[in-house]
C-alpha positions in Angstrom: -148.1 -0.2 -114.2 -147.7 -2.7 -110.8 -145.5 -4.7 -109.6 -145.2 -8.7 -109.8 -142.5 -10.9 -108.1 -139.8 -13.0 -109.6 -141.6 -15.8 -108.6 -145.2 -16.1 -107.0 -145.5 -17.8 -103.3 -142.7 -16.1 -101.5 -143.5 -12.6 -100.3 -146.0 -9.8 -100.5 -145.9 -6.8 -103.0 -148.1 -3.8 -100.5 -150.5 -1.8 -102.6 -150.5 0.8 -99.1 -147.6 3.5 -99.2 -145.6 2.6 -96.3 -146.9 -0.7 -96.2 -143.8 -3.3 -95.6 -143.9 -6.3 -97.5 -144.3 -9.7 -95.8 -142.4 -13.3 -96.3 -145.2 -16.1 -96.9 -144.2 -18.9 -94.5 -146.2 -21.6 -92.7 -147.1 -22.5 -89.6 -148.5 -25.8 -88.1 -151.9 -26.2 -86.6 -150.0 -29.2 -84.2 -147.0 -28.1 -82.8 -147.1 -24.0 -83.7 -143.5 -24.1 -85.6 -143.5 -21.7 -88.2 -141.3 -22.3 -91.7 -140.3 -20.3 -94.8 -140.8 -21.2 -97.5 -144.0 -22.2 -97.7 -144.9 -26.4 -96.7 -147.3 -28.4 -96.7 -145.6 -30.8 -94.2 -144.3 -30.0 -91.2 -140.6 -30.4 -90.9 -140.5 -31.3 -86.8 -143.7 -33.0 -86.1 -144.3 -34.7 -89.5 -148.5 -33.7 -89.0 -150.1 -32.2 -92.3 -151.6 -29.5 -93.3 -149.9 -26.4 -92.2 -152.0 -23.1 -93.1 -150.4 -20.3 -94.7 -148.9 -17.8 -92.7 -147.5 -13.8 -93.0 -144.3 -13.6 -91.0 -143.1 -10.6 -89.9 -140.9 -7.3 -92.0 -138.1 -7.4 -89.5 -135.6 -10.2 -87.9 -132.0 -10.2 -86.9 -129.1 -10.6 -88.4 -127.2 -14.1 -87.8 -124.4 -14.4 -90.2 -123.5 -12.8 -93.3 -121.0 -12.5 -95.8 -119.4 -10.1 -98.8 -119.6 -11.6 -101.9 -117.3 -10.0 -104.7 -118.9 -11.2 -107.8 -121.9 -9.4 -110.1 -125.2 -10.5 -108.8 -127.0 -12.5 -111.1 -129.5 -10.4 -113.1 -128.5 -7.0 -111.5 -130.2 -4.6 -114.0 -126.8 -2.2 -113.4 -123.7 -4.3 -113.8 -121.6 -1.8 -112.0 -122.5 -3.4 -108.6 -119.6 -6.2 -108.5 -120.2 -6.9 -105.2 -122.9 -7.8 -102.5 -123.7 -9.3 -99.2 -125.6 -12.0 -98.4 -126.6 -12.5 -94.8 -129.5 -14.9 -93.2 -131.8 -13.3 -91.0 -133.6 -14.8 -87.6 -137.1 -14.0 -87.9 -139.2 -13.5 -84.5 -141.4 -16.3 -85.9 -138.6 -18.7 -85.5 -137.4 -19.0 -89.6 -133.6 -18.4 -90.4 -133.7 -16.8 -93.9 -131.2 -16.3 -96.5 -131.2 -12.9 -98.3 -129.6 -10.3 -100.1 -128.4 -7.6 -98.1 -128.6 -4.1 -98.6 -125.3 -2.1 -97.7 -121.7 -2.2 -97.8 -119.2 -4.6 -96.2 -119.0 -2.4 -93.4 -122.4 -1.9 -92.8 -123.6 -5.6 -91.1 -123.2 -6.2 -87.5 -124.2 -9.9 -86.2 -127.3 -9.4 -84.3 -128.2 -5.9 -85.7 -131.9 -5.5 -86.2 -132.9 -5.8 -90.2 -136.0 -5.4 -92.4 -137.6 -6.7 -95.4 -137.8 -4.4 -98.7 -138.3 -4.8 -102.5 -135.9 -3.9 -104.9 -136.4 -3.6 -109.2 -134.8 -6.4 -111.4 -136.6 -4.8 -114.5 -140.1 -5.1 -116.5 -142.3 -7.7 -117.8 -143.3 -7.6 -121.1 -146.6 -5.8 -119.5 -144.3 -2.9 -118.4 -144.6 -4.4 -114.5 -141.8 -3.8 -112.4 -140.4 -7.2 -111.3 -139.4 -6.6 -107.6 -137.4 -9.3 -105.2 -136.9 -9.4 -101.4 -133.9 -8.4 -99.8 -133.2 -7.1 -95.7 -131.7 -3.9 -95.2 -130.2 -3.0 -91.7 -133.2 -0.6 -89.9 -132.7 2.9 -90.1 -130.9 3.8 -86.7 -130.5 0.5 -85.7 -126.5 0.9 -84.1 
């Protein structure tokens, strides 16, 4: 079986090995700013008709936080705790995200990247995947 997201406009599933999935953001044609989510609108200029846009696997990180709770729909309830951070992407987007790690593991302004991680299966037997950053691999 695939792969299908939680919810259909937001990032790229790769079918490559080694492929990164991609956020699916915006940019306007007038004034070049780039958004995600997806718009129609731009959010500076006001002009429509932005296209749709890839933005890039990897940003930085800006702020983040610990939470001790259960994530919502974790398919193993013995995670009781996550972070949460929001990541500058070198389009220009600020995104909030899931993060990958422990407490310890985040440093402001440490380089991060986009992955995929398994909520469960579809009736289909699909995987259903989110996004989430992980710090990159060496990245001190």
């Amino acid at each position: 079986m695939g792969r299908v997201p939680i919810e259909a406009g937001f990032f790229t599933i790769p079918e490559e090995p080694g492929e990164p999935p991609r956020l699916l953001g915006s940019r306007c044609g007038a004034c070049v700013e780039h958004f995600y989510p997806r718009r129609l609108v731009c959010g500076r200029c006001i002009a429509e008709g932005c296209e749709d846009v890839l933005l890039g696997p990897t940003g930085s990180l800006h702020t983040r936080t610990y939470v001790h709770v259960p994530l919502f729909a974790k398919r193993n309830a013995k995670v009781s705790a996550y972070g949460v951070g929001q990541v500058d992407l070198p389009e220009g987007p600020r995104v909030q995200s899931v993060l990958v790690g422990g407490p310890e593991d985040f440093r402001i302004g440490m380089a991060m990247e986009l992955e995929l991680e398994v909520l469960g299966e579809d009736k289909d037997g699909n995987d259903i995947v989110i996004y989430r950053f992980k710090p990159v691999e060496g990245a001190a």
